[in-house]
ZAKOL-188876 format. One line per field, with one value per residue (C-alpha): residue in one letter; x, y, z; residue number from 1. Coordinates in Angstrom, 1 decimal. Layout:
BEGIN
finu = c(a, ...);
px = c(X, ...);
py = c(Y, ...);
pz = c(Z, ...);
lummi = c(NUM, ...);
//
This chain:
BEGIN
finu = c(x, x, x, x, x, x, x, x, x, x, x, x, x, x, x, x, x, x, x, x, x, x, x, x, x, x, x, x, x, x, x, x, x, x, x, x, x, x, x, x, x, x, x, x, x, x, x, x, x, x, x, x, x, x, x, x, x, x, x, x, x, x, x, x, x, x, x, x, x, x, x, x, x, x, x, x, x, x, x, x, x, x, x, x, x, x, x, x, x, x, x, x, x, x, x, x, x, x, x, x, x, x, x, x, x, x, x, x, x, x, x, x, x, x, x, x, x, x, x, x, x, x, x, x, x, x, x, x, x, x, x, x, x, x, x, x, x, x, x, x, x, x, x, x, x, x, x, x, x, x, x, x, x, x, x, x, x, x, x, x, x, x, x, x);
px = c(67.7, 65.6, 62.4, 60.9, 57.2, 55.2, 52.1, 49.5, 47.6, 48.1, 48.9, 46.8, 48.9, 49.3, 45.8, 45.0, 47.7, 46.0, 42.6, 43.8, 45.4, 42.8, 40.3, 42.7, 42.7, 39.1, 38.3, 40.8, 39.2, 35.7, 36.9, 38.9, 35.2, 32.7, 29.5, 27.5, 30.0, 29.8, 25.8, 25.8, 28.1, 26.3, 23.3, 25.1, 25.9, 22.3, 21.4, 23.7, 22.8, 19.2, 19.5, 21.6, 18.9, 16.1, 18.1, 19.3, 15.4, 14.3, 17.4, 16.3, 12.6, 13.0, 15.2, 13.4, 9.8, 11.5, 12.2, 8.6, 8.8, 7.0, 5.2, 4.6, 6.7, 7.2, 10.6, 11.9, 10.0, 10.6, 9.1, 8.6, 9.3, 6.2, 5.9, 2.2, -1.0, -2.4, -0.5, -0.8, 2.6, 5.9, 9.3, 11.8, 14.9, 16.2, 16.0, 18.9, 20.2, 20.6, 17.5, 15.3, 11.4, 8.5, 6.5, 2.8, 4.1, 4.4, 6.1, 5.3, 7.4, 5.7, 5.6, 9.1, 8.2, 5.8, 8.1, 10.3, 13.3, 13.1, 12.2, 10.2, 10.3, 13.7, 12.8, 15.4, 16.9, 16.4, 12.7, 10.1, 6.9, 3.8, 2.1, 3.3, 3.8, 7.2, 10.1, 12.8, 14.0, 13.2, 13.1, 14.0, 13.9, 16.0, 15.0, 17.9, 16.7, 19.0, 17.5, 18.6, 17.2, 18.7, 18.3, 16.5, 18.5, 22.4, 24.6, 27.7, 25.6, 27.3, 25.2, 23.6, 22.8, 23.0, 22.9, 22.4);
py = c(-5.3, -3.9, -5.4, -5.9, -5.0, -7.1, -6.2, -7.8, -7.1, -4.2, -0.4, 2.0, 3.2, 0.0, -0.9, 2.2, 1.6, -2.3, -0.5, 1.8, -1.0, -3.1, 0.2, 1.2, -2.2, -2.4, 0.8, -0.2, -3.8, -2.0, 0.4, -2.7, -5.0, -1.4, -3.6, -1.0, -1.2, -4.9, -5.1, -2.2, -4.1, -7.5, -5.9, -4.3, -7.9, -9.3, -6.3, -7.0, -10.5, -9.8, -7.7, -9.7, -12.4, -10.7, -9.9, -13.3, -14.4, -11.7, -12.8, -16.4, -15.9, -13.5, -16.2, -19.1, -17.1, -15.9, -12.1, -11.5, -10.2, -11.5, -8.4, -5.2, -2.2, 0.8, 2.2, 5.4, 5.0, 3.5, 0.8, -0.1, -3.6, -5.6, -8.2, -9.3, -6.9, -4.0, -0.8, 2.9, 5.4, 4.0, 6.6, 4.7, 6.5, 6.8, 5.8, 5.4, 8.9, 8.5, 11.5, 11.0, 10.1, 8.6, 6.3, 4.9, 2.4, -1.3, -3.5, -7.3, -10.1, -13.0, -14.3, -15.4, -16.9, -19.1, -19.9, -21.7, -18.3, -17.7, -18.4, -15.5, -12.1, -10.3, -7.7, -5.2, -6.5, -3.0, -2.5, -1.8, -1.4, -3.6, -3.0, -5.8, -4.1, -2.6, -5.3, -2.0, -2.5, -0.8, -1.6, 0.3, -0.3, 1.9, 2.6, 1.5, -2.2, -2.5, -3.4, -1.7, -3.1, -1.5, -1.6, 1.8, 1.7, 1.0, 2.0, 4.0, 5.7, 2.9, 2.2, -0.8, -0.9, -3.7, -3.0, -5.4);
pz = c(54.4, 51.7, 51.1, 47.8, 46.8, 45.3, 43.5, 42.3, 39.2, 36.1, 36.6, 35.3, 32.8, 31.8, 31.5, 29.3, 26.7, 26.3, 26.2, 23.7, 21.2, 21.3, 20.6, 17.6, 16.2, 16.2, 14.5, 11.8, 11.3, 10.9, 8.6, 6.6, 6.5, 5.7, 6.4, 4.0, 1.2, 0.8, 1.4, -1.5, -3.7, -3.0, -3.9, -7.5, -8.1, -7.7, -10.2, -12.7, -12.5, -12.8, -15.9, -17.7, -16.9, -18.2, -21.3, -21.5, -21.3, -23.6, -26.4, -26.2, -26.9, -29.7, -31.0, -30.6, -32.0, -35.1, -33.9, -32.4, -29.1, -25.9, -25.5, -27.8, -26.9, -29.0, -29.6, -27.6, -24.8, -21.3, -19.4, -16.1, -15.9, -14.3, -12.8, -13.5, -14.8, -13.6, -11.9, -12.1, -12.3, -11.8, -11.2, -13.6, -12.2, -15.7, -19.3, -21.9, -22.4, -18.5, -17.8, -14.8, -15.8, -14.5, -16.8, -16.9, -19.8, -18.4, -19.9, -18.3, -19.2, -17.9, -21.6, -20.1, -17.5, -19.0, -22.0, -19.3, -20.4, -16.8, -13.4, -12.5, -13.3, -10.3, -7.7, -7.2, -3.4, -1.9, -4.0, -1.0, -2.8, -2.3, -5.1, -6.7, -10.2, -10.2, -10.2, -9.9, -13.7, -16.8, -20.4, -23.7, -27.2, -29.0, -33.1, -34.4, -32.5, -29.2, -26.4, -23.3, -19.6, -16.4, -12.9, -11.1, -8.0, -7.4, -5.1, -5.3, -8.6, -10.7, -13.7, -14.1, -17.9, -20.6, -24.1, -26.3);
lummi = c(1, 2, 3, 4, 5, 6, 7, 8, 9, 10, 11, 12, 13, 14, 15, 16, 17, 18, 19, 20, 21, 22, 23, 24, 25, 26, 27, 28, 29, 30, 31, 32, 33, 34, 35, 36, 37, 38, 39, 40, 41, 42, 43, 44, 45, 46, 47, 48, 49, 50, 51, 52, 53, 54, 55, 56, 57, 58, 59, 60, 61, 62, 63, 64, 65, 66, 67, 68, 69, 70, 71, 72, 73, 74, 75, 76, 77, 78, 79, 80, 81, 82, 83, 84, 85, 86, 87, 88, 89, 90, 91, 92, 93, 94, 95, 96, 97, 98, 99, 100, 101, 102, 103, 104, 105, 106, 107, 108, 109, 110, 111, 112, 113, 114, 115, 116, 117, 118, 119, 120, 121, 122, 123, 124, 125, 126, 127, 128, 129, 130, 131, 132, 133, 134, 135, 136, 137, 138, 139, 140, 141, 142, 143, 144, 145, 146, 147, 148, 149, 150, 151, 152, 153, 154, 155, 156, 157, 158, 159, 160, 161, 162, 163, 164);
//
């Protein structure tokens, strides 16, 4: 009679091909989720969210003070938005015609704060600095009036302007 072997347990081969599925399905789920795509594009929404918070602020005062602004800024030039007093040289990554500069001129917009237009001045979410000056933003006041505040850092090199 012929006798019939029983084995316990997985082959080798078998065991490889599991090992191998199990590795191609986890690469493809990692490349699906991209951890560092949706931190950069959480971070592009807090930006966009933080300008058009600061404009909003900025609309509502000049409205509600009959056009005067919270803070004196002269037209063509760039500001560092501030968060309180003081500071030296801040890189503004760049102004409205989209050029690179760095910028001594502050511009601090706590008159907004204290007017109840917002909560406090935003920090950009990936701004390191401890000076305490820079929030990350800048300012611009064009001649013809608009108002243009964008954020120094995105990523992806989207632009985060508003015009208003």
């Amino acid at each position: 009679m012929n006798k019939i072997l029983k084995t316990n347990g997985f082959t080798l081969i078998e065991l490889i091909i599991v090992v191998a599925i199990i590795a191609l399905l986890a690469s493809a789920g990692f490349v699906a989720i991209n951890p560092g795509k949706r931190s950069g594009d959480a971070n592009n929404a807090k930006r966009w969210s933080d300008v058009t918070a600061i404009a909003d602020a900025y609309s509502a005062y000049l409205v509600d003070n009959a056009g005067t602004a919270p803070t004196s800024t002269t037209a063509g030039v760039t500001y560092s938005i501030t968060s309180s007093t003081g500071g030296t040289t801040f890189a503004v990554c760049e102004n409205a015609t989209g050029n690179p500069t760095t910028t001594t001129a502050l511009v601090n917009l706590e008159g907004l704060v204290a007017g109840g237009y917002i909560g406090a001045i935003p920090l950009d979410p990936t701004y390191t600095g401890t000076d305490g000056y820079n929030t990350g933003y800048y300012f611009y006041r064009e001649t013809g009036g608009k108002l243009v505040i964008g954020s120094c850092e995105s990523y992806n090199s989207t632009n985060i302007e508003l015009v208003r």
